[in-house]
N, C-alpha and C positions, 0 to 999 in steps of 0.2 A: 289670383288672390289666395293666400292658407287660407284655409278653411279653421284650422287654432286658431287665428289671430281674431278677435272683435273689431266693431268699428269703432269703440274709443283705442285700441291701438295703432289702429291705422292711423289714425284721424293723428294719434303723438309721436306716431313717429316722423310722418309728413312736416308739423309744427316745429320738433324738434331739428329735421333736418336742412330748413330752410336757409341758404348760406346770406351773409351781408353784402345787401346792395353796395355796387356802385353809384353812389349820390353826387350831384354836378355839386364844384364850387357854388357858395349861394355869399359868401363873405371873403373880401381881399384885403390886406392890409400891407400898406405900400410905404416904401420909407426913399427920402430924393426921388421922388416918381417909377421908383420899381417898385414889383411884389416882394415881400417879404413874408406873407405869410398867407395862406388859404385855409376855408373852414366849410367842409363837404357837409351836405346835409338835405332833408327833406321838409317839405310841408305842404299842409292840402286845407282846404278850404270847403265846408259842406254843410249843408242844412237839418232841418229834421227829419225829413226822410232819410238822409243818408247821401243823397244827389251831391256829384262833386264841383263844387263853382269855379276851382282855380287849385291850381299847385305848381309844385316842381319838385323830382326825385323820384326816390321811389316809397310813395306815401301808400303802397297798398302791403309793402313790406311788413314783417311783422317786428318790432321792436316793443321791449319792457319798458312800459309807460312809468313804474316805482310809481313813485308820491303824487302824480299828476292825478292818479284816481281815487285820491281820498275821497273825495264828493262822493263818489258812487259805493263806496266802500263804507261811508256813514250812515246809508240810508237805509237799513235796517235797522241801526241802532234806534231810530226814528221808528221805521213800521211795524217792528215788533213789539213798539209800546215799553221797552226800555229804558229812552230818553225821556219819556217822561216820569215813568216809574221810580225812575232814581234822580228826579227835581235836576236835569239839566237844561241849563242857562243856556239863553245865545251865547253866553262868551264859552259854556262850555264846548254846544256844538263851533262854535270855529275854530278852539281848539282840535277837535276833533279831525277837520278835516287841514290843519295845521302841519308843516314844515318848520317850527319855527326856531328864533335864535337860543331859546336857551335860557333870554332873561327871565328876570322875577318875574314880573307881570304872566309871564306865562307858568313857566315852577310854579309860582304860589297857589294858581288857581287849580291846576292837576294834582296839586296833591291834596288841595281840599278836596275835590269831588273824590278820588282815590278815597279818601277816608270817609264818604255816605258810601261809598259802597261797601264799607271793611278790610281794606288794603293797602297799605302803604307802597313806597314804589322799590320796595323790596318783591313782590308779587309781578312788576313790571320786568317782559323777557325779551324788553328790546336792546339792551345792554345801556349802558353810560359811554358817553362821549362828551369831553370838555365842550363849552358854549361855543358855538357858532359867531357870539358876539363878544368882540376884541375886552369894551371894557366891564363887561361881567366876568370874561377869562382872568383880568387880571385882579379883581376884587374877589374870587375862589381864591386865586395864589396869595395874594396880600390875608386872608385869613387863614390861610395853611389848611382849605378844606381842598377835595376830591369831589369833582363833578359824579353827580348821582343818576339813574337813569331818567330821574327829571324831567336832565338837561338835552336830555336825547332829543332830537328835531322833533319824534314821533312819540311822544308820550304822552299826546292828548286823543291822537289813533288808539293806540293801546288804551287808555282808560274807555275809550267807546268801546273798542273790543272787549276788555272785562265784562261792561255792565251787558253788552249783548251776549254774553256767555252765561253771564249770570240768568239773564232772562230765558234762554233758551237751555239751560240744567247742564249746563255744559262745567265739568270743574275748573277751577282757575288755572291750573297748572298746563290743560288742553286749551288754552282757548287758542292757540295759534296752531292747530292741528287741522291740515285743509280738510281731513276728512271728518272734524268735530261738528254739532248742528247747527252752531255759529257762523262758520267759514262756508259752510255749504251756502248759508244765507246770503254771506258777504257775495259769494262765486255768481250764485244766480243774479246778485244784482249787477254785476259786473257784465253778466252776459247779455242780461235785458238791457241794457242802456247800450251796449255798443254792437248789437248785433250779431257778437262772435259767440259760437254754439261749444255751452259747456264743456263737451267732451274735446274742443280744442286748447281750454285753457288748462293748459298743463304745469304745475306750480312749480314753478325756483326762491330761493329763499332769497329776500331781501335783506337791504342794510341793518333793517331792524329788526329782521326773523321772522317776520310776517311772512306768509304766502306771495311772492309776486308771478304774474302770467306775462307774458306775451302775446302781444296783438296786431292790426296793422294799424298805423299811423292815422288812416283815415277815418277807423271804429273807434281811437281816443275823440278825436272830432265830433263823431257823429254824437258822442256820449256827453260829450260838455253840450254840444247843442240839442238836446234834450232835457238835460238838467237847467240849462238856464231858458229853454221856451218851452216847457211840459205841456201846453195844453193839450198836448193827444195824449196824454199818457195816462189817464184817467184821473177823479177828485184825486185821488187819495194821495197818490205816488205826486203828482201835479203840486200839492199843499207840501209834500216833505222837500221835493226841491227846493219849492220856496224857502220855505224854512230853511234850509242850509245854505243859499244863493245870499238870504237877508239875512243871515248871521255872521259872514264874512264881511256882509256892505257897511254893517256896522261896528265892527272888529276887525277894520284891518292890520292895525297892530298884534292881531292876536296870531293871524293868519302867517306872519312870515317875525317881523322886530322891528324894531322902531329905527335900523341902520342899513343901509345899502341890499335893503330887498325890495327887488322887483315887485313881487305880490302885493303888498304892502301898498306902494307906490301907485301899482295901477290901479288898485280900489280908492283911492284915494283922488285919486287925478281924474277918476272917469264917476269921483260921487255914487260908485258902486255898480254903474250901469256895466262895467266888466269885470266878469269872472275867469279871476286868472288860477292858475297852479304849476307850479315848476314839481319839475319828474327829476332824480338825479341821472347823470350822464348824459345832461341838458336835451331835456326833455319837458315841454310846455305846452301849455294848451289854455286856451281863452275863449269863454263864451260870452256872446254878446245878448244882455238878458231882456225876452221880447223881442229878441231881431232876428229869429231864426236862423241865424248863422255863430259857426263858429270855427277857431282854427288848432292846426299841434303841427308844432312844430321839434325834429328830432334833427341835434349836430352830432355827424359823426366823431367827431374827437372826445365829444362830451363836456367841452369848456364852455365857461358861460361868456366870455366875452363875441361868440360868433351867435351864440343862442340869443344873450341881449339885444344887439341887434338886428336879428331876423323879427322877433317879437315885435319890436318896436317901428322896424320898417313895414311889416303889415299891418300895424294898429293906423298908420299914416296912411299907405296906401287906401286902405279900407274906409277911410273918415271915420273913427272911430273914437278918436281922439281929437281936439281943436289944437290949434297952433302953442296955445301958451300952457296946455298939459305936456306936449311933446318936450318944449324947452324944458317943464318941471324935469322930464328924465333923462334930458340929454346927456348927463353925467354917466349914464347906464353904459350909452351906446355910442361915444361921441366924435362926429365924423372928422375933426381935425384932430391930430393928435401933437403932443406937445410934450417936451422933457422937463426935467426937475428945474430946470433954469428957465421954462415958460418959452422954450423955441418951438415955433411950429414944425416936427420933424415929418411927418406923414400926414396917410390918411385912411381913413379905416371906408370902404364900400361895400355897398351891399347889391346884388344879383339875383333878385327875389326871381329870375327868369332860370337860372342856374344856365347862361350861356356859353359856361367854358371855362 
């Protein structure tokens, strides 16, 4: 070992050097009875200890969870006396830990709270990107307006980040500075809920300039299945998950759009008893709240058509879902597939065993 080197550098370079698994097929899509296409991937199955009940791949690997940890990424905004300080609403926290399309329903409400804090979303440094949802995209262009940072997926993230920045003297301009007193917060929570020790999460910037880290597959698991069954995690931490679990159950429109999002869809079909969240680079993770279990699942391609149906072929597996939620999202993931003219051409399978 250098004796210059520390053991947080050891520790990143290790993190950093770790190369990408080889993950089995886990999704086959077949067209006249041959394959036509395969979608490599991992996922694991694990409790609140952390004990692994089931998987396939390599789910001890480390990949970038992005957006899947918003949950745990909100819950200072919560323990520092923040969210409430600055009069936020359930809808604000499930923006918070929101993905979402872009529409109004969401814009409207983040730029209100942006303005009790003193901010407009000129102050927001996750940049703008046109809506995620088709007919809000074409109601900007039909008004000759320019999507604002708004419309950005993560601008209800960023507004919790403000007010926790704000709470902790941190200045607006730092709050996405991993070593500001803010992020240090966010970092520690990310580590208590998944296991993984600070000095491994070593930050890369995300889509939205936020801090992202690197974990392993099973410590995103471990980490929804905490937040959604806290009872060992003391009063306190225990009541904020709530809070943020029962702010999604009742906003699930807020959490994803009101159009072809999964999230949305599974709070909705499962009456909130699952908490879901998609990662970009189809990346996802579901807790089942009070059942001590939970799953994440990571496709190597990062497409969500292999991602959809791995989600959904676990929530089936699992009974986690009943027969006539499954059909609600069959459109997600659907095992015959069919062309523009309504022929049956293929069919889409899933290998939750990843046997080849």
């Amino acid at each position: 070992m250098d004796p210059a080197k520390t053991k947080d550098e050891i520790a990143g370079a290790a993190a950093r050097s770790a190369p990408y698994p080889n993950n089995p097929v886990l999704v086959r899509v077949t067209r006249g009875g041959e394959v036509e296409s395969t979608h490599r991937g991992a996922w694991v199955l694990v409790d609140t200890s952390g004990r692994v009940l089931d998987g396939a791949g390599a789910f001890g690997a480390p990949y970038f969870p992005r957006s899947a940890v918003k949950s745990f990424q909100a819950v200072p905004l919560v323990e520092s006396g923040a969210a409430d300080r600055f009069g936020f609403t359930d809808e604000d926290l499930a923006l918070a830990l929101a993905s979402h399309n872009g529409e109004a329903v969401h814009t409207t409400r983040v730029a209100r709270t942006l303005g009790r804090l003193g901010f407009t979303h000129a102050t927001l440094r996750c940049g703008a990107h046109p809506p995620s949802d088709g007919p809000t995209r074409a109601e900007l262009s039909v008004r000759g307006e320019e999507p604002t940072a708004l419309h950005n997926n993560c601008s209800g993230k960023h507004t919790g980040f403000l007010a926790l920045a704000l709470q902790a003297g941190v200045e607006p301009e730092h709050y996405l500075d991993p070593e500001s007193a803010s992020q240090r917060e966010v970092r520690h929570a990310l580590a208590s809920f998944t296991d993984v020790p600070e000095r491994e999460l070593i930050p890369a910037v995300d889509g939205c300039s936020a801090p992202t880290y690197r974990m392993p597959l099973r410590a995103l698991a471990l980490g929804f299945a905490r937040m959604t069954t806290p009872d060992g995690l003391g009063s306190e931490r225990a009541a904020t998950c709530r809070r943020l679990t029962e702010a999604a159950a009742r906003h699930p429109v807020l959490i994803a759009g009101t159009r072809k999002r999964l999230c949305t869809k599974l709070l909705e079909v499962s009456g909130g008893r699952l908490f879901p969240k998609i990662g970009a680079e189809a990346m996802y993770a579901v807790g089942l709240r009070g059942g001590d279990r939970a799953f994440a699942v990571k496709l190597d391609d990062g497409g969500l058509r292999g991602m959809h149906a791995v989600v959904l072929a676990l929530a089936e597996r699992l009974e986690w879902l009943g027969s006539d939620a499954m059909d609600a999202l069959e459109r997600f993931a659907p095992r015959v597939l069919t062309n523009h003219a309504g022929r049956e051409v293929g069919t889409l399978e899933v290998d939750l065993e990843g046997g080849g």
